[in-house]
C-alpha positions as CSV (number, residue, x, y, z in Angstrom):
1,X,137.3,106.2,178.8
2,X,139.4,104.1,181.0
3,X,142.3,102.6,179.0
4,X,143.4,100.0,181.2
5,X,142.2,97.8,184.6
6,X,143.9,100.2,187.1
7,X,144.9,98.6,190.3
8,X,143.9,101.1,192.7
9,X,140.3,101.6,191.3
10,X,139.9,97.2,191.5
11,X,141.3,97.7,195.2
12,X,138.2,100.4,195.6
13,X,135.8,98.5,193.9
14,X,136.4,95.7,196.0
15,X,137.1,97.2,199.5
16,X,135.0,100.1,198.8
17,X,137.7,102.3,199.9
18,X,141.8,103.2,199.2
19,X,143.4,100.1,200.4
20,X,147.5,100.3,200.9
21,X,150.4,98.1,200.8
22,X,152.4,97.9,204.0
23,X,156.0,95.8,203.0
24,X,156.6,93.5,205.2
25,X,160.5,92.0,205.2
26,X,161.4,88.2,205.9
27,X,164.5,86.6,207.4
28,X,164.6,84.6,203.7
29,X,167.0,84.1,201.0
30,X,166.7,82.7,197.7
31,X,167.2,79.2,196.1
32,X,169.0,81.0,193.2
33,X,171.3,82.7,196.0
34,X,171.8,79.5,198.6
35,X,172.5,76.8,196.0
36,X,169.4,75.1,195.4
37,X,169.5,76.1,191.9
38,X,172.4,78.6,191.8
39,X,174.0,80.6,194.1
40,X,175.3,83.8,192.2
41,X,171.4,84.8,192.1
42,X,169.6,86.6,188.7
43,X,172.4,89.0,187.0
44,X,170.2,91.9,187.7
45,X,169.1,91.6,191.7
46,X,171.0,93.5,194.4
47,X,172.0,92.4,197.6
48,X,169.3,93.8,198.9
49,X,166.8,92.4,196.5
50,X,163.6,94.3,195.5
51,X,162.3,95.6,198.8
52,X,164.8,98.7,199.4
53,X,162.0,100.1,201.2
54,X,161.8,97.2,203.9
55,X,162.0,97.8,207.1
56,X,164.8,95.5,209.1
57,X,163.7,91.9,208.7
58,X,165.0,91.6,212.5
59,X,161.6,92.9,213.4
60,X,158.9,91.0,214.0
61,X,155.9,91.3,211.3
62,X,153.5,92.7,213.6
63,X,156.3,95.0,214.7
64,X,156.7,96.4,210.9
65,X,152.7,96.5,209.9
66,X,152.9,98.5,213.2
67,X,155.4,101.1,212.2
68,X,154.4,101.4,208.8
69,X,150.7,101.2,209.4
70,X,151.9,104.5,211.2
71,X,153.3,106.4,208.7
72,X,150.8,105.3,205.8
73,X,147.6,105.9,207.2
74,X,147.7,109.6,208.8
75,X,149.4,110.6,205.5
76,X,146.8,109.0,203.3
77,X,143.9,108.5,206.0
78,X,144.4,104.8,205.1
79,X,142.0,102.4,207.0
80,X,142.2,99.2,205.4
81,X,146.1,97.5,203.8
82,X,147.5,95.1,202.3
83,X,150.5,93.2,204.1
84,X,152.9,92.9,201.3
85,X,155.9,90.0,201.9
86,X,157.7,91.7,199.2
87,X,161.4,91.2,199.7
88,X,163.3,87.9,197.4
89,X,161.3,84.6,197.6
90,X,159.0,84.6,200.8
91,X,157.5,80.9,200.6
92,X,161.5,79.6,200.4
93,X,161.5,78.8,203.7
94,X,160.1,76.2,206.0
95,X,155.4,75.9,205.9
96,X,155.2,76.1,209.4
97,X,157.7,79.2,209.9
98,X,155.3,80.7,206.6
99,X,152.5,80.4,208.6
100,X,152.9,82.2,211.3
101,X,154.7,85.3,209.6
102,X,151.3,85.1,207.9
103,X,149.4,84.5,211.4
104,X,150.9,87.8,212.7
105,X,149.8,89.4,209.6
106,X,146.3,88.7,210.4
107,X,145.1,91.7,211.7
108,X,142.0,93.5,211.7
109,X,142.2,96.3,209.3
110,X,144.7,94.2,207.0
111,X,142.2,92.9,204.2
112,X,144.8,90.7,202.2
113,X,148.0,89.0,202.2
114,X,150.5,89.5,199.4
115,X,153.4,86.9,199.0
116,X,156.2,88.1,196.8
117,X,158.2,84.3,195.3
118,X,159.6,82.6,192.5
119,X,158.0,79.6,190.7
120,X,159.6,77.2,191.9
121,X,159.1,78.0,195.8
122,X,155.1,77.1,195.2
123,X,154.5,73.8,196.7
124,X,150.9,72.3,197.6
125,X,151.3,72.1,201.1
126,X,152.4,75.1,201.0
127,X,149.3,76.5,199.1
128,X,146.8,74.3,201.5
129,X,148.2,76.2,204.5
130,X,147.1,79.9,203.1
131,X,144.6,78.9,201.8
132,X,143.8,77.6,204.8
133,X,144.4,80.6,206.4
134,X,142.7,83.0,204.6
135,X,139.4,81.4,205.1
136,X,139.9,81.0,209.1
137,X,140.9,84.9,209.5
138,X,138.7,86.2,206.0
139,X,141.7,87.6,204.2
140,X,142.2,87.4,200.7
141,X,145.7,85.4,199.5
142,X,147.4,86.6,196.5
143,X,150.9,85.3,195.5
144,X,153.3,87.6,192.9
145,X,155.6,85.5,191.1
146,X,159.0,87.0,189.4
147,X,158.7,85.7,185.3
148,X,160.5,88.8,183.9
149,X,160.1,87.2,180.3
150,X,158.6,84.2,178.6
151,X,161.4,84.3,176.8
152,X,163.0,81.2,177.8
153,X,166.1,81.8,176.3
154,X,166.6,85.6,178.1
155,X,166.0,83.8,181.6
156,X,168.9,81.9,181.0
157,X,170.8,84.6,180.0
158,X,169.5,86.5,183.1
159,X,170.5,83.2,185.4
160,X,166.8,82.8,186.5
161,X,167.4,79.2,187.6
162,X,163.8,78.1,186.4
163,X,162.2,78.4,182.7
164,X,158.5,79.4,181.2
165,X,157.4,75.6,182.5
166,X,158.0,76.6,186.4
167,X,156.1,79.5,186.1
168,X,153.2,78.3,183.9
169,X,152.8,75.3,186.6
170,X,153.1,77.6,189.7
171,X,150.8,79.8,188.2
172,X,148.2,77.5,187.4
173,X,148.7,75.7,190.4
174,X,147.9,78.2,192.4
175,X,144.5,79.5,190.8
176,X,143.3,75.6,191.6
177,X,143.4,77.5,195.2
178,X,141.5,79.9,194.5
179,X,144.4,82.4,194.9
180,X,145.2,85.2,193.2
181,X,148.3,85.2,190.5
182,X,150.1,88.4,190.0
183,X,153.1,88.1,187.3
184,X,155.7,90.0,187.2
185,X,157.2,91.3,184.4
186,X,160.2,93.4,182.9
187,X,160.0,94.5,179.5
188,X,162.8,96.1,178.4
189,X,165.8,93.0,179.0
190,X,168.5,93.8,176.8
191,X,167.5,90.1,174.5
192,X,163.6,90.9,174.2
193,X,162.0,92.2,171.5
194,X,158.4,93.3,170.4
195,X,157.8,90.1,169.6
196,X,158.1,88.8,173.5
197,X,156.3,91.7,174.7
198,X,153.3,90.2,172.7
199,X,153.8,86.7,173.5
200,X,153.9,88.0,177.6
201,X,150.6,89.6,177.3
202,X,149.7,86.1,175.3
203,X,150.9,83.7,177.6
204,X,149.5,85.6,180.7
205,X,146.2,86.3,179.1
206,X,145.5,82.4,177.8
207,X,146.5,81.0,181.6
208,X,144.3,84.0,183.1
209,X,146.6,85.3,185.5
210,X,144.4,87.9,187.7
211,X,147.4,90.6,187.6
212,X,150.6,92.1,186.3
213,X,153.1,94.0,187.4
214,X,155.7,95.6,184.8
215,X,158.9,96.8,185.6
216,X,162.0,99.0,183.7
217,X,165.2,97.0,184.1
218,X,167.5,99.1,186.2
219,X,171.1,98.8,186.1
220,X,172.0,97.7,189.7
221,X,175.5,98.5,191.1
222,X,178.0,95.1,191.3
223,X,175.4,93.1,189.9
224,X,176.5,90.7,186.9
225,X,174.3,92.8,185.0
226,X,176.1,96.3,185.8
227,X,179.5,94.7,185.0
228,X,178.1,93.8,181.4
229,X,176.5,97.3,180.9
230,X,179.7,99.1,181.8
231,X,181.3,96.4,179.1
232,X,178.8,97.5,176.7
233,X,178.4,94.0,175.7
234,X,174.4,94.9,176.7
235,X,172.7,98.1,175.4
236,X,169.3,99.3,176.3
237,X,166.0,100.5,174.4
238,X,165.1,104.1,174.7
239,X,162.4,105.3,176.8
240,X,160.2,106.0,173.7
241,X,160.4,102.8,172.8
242,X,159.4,101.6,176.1
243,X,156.5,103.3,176.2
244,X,155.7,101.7,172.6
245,X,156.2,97.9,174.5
246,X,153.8,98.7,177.5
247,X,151.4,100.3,174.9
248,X,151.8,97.0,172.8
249,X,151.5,94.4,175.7
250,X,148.3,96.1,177.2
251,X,146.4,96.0,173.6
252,X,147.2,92.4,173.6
253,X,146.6,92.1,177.3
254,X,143.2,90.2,178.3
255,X,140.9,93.2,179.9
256,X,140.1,91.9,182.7
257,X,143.8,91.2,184.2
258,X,144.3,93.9,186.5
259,X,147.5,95.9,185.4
260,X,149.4,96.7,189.5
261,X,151.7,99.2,187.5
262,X,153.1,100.5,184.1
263,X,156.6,101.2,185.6
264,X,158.4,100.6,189.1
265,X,160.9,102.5,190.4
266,X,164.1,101.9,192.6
267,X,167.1,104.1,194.4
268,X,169.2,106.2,191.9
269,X,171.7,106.0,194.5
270,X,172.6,102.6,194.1
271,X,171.9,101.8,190.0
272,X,173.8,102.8,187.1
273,X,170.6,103.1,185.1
274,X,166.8,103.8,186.5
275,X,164.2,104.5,184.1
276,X,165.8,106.4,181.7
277,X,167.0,109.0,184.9
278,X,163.0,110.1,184.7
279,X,160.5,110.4,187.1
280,X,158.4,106.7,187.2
281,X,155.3,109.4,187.0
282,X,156.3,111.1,183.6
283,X,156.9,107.7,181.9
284,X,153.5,106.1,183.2
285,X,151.8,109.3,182.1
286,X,153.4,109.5,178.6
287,X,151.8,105.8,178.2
288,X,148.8,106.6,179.2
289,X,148.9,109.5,176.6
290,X,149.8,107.4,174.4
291,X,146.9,104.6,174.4
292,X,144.7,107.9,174.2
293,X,146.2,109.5,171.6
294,X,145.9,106.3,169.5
295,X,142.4,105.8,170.8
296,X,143.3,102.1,172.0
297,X,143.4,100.2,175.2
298,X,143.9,97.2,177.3
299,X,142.7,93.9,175.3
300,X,142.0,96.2,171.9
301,X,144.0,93.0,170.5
302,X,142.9,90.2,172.5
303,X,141.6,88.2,169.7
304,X,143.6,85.4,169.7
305,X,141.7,83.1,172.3
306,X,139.2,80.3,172.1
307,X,139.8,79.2,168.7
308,X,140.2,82.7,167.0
309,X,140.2,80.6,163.7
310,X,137.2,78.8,163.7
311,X,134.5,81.4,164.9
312,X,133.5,82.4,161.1
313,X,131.3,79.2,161.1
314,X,129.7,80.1,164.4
């Protein structure tokens, strides 16, 4: 029995073969980081941000699909990818500039384009152009955007600079574009409980985002986050109990939301804490032995939609 809409078998179902991410590094910034809305950014991200794994955003995008295409597909005889603009908020910057970083990412054996942002960087102009775009070339346009909680009271403790409302009108902004929505989530911030893990897999299920990504929250050296950690004015959950949140959120998760990953993972080098200082693979395997164990799965829960309360009189 399959326990949960795995990303890699939608990407094969879809493109009838393995189809892989190539990242893809901007010369961006963030509004949280610049002063639009802050400029000490979210207490948790780097320098560096999320894409550690970028290539030099000096290069030009064709230049990195290039090299990377290079590596990825004799090791994994990869013929069709996914050009991922993965690194902080990759719409915060000029349309017209956008568009042709996405232009150059056109190519032929690149199927989709994957934009990696915040809520409030998603604009309708802004959304136009792709869409424009990925009718003229025939790629599909799918846009990830960093929620980490609908707990509107952790993303202020977290210095998000935007609240649930952003993200609930990006999001649904966006699918008016026929684009897809990946959220992004983290489960384990030191203010959530089980209770916000529920109302994430609620909130993302009634506004039908098509995927979600879930992260561990790692300790990141001189972060705002690291310094509090070190302070022990923030403690963390165990890895057990992480695996009891992700198990939790996917029962109560709609089934047909594709699920990207269970876990991410990030340099040990530079964090303080990193999944539990285990292997991503061990922890994603243990929750995936957990859902069978308890014979469950994704959307086991989903019960609560389209007027859960009236449908004895139907």
């Amino acid at each position: 029995m399959v326990r949960y809409n795995v990303y890699s078998d939608y990407l094969k179902k879809r493109y009838g073969q393995k189809v892989y991410k190539l990242p893809v590094g901007l010369p961006v910034t963030c509004p949280n980081r610049d002063g639009a809305c802050g400029t000490q950014g979210c207490t948790f991200c780097g320098e560096i941000g999320a894409g550690y794994e970028n290539l030099p955003a000096s290069m030009t995008v064709e230049d990195q699909i290039n090299a990377n295409r290079a590596h990825i597909s004799p090791k994994y005889k990869a013929e069709k990818f996914i050009a991922y603009f993965q690194n902080f908020s990759n719409t915060y910057l000029p349309v017209n500039q956008l568009k042709e970083y996405v232009i150059q990412a056109c190519q032929e054996d690149v199927v989709s384009i994957a934009l990696a942002t915040r809520p409030d960087c998603v604009n309708d102009e802004y959304l136009d152009m792709l869409s424009e775009l990925g009718s003229r070339y025939g790629k599909d346009i799918s846009i990830e955007l960093g929620l980490q909680t609908v707990n509107y009271h952790s993303l202020i403790k977290v210095n998000r600079g935007h609240t649930l409302a952003e993200f609930l009108d990006a999001a649904l902004r966006i699918k008016r574009y026929n684009i897809d929505v990946c959220a992004h989530l983290i489960l384990n911030l030191p203010w959530d409980d089980t209770t916000d893990v529920i109302e994430n897999a609620k909130i993302l299920s009634a506004i039908r985002v098509d995927q979600v990504k879930l992260h561990a929250l790692y300790i990141v050296k001189g972060t705002a986050m690291a310094d509090m950690y070190q302070q022990g004015l923030i403690s963390l959950i165990s890895k057990e109990e992480y695996v009891e949140r992700v198990v939790t959120f996917l029962e109560y998760l709609h089934p047909d939301i594709v699920v990207q990953r269970l876990i991410g993972r990030a340099p040990e080098s530079n964090t303080l804490f990193t999944n539990w200082q285990t292997g991503w693979w061990k922890i994603r395997d243990s929750i995936e032995k957990t859902l069978e164990e308890r014979e469950s799965y994704q959307g086991k829960r989903c019960t609560y939609l389209n007027g859960s309360a009236v449908r004895k009189f139907l």
